[in-house]
C-alpha positions as CSV (number, residue, x, y, z in Angstrom):
1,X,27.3,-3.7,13.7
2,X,24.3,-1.5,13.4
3,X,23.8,-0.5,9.6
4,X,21.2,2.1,10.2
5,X,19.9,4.9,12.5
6,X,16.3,5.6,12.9
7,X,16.9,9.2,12.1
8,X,18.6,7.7,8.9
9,X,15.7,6.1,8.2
10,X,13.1,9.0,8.7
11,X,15.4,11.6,7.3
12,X,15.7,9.4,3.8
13,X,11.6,8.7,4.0
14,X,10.5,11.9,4.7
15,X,12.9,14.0,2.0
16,X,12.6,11.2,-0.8
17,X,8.5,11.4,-0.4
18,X,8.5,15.3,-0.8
19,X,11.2,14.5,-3.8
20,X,8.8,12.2,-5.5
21,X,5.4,13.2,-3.5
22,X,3.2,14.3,-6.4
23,X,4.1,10.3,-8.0
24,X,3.9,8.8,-4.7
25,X,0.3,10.1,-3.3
26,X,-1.1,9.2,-6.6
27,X,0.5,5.7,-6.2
28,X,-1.1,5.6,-2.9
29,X,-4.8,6.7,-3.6
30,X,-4.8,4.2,-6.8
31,X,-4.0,1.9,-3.8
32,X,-6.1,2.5,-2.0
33,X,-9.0,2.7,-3.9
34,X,-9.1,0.2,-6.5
35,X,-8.9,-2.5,-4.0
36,X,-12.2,-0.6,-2.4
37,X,-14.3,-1.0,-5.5
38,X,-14.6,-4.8,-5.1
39,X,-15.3,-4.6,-1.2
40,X,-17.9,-1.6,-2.2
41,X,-20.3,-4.2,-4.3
42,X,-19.6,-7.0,-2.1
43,X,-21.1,-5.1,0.7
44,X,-24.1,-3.9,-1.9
45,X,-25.0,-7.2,-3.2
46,X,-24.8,-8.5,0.0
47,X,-28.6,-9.0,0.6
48,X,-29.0,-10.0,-2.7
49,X,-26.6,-12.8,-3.6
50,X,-24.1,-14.4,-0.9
51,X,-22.1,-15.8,-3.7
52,X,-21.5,-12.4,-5.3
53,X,-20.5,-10.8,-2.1
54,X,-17.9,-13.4,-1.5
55,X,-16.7,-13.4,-5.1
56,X,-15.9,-9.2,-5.1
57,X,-14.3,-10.1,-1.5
58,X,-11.9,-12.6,-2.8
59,X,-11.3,-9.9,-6.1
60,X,-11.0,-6.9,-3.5
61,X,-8.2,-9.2,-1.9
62,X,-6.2,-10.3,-4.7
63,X,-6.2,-6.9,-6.1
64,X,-4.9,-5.4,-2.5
65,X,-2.1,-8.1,-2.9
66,X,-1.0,-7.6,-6.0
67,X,-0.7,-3.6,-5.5
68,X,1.3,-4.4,-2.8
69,X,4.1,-5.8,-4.5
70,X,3.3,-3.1,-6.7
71,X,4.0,-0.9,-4.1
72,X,7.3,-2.3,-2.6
73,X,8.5,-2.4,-6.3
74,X,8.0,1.0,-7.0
75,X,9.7,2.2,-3.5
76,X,12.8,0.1,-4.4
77,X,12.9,1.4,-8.1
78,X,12.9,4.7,-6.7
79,X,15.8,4.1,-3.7
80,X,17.4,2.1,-6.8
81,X,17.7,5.6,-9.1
82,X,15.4,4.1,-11.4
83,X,11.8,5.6,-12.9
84,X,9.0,3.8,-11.7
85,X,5.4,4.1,-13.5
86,X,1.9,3.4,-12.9
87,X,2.1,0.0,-14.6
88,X,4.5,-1.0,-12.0
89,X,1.3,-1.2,-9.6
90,X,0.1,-4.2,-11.7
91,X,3.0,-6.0,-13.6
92,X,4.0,-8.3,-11.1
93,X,1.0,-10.8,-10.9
94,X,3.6,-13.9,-11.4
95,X,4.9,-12.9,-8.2
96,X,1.3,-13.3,-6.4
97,X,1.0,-16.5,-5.3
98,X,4.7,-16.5,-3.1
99,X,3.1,-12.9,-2.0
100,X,0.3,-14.8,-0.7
101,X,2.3,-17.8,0.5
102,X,4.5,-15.7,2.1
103,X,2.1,-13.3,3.7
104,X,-0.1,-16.1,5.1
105,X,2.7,-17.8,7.0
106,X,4.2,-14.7,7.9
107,X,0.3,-13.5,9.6
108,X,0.3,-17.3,11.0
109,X,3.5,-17.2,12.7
110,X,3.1,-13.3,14.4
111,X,-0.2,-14.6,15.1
112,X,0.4,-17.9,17.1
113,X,3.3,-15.9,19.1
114,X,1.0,-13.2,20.3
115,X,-1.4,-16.1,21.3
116,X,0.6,-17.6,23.4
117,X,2.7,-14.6,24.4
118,X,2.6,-11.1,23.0
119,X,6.2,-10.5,23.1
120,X,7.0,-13.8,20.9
121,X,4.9,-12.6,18.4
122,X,6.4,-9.0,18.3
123,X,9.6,-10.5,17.6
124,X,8.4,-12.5,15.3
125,X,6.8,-9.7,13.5
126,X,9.9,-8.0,13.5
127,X,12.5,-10.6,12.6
128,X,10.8,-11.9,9.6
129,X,8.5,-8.3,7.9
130,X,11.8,-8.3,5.4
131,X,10.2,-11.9,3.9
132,X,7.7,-9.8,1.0
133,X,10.3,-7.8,0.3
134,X,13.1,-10.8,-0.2
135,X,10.0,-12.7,-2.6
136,X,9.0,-9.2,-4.7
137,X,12.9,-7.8,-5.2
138,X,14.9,-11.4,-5.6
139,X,11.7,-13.4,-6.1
140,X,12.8,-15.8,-3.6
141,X,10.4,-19.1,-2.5
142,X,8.9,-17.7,0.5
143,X,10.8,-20.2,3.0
144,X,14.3,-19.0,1.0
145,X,12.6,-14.8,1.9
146,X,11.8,-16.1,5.3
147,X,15.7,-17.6,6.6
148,X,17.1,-14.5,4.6
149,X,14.4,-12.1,6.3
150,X,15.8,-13.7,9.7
151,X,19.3,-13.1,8.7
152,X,19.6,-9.6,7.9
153,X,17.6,-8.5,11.2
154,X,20.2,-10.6,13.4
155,X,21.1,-8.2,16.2
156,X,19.2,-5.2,15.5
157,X,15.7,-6.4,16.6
158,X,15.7,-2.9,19.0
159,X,16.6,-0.5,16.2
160,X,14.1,-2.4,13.7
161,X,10.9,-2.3,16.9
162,X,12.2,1.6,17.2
163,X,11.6,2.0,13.3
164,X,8.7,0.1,13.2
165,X,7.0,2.2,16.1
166,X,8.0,5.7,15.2
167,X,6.3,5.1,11.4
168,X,3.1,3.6,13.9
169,X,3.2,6.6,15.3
170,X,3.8,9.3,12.5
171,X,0.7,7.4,10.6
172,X,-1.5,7.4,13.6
173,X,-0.9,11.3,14.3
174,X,-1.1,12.3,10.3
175,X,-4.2,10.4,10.3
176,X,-6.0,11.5,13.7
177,X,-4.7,15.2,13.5
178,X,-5.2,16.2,9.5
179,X,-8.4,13.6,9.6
180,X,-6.6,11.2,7.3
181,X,-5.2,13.3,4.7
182,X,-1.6,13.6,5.9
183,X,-1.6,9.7,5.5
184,X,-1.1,11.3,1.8
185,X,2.3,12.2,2.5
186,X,3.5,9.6,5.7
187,X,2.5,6.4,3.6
188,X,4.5,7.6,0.6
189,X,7.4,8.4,4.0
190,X,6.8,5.0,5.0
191,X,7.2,3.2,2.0
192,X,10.4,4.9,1.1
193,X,11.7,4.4,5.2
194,X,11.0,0.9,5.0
195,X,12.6,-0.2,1.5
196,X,16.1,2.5,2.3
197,X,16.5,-0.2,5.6
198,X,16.0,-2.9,3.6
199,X,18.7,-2.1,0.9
200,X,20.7,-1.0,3.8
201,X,20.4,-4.6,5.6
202,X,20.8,-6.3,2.4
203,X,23.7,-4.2,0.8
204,X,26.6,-3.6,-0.2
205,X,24.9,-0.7,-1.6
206,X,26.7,2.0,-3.8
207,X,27.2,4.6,-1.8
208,X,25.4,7.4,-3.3
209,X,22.6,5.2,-3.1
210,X,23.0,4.9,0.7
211,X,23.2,9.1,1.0
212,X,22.0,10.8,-1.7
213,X,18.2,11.3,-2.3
214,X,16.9,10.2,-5.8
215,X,15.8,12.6,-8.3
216,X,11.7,13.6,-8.4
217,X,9.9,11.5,-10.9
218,X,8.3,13.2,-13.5
């Protein structure tokens, strides 16, 4: 049985961002540009030391990784009727290295399928983008995130591509027609989209959870 609509989905992003939006672009410009600063001097020490350019590459990386389990944390606090904070951003490094894991395998397998064929990798990409989510909420090993992540999107594949393609494409217009700056408002829509399916899929979740809209932070 179907446990979500798309215009569920869109209709909890899109009013939970403007609930929280103030918290949420902040969150989103921290991560964006503190990963930057590392991949800034790698590039300007490039001519000058190889060795330094790779080192702020490697930092710029881990730093984008561990804000994004920042990230997925602070979207599920919020869908959760909890407060989130800035800290949340950063207080998760023990989860890094399944993060990584996880992520790796997940890019290798989507990666090989579109190789081969492009359809085997979508549904790859589809069946198995709950896996991060599974290692940063229940800390699961990332082969445990990756049968559980293949579970919950058993039968709903369509409704999952349908999601997955209508945030593509709010992200793509907010970024082409307000020259980036309404990716301000449809990352923080995004975020929230993609973790109220995931509780969804994963639930039983209380019910207010599943219809109301949390209280603005702050």
């Amino acid at each position: 049985m179907k446990k979500f609509t798309l215009a569920e989905a869109l209709r909890y992003g899109w009013d939970t961002a403007l609930k929280n939006i103030g918290f949420l672009i902040a969150v989103v410009i921290v991560g964006w540009v503190i990963p930057n600063i590392p991949s800034a001097l790698s590039t300007a020490v490039a001519k000058y030391s190889t060795l330094l350019s790779v080192i702020f590459t490697l930092l710029g990386m881990l730093i984008s990784f561990i804000i994004q389990i920042g990230m997925i944390k602070i979207a599920l606090k919020i869908y959760d009727n909890q407060i989130p904070d800035f800290g949340d951003l950063f207080n998760h490094t023990r989860l890094f290295f399944k993060f990584l894991i996880g992520s790796m395998v997940y890019f290798a397998m989507v990666f090989g399928g579109m190789i081969l064929l492009i359809v085997p990798g979508i549904i790859l990409a589809i069946k198995y983008q709950f896996m991060v989510y599974f290692i940063v909420d229940q800390e699961m090993s990332p082969m445990e995130a990756l049968r559980r992540s293949g579970e919950i999107t058993e039968g709903i594949k369509w409704d999952l591509f349908a999601l997955d393609l209508a945030l593509m494409g709010i992200n793509m217009m907010a970024a082409v027609f307000t020259c980036g700056l309404g990716i301000l408002v449809t990352a923080p829509m995004t975020m929230m989209a993609m973790a109220y399916v995931y509780r969804r899929l994963t639930g039983p979740a209380q019910p207010e959870q599943m219809v109301s809209v949390p209280p603005a932070i702050g």
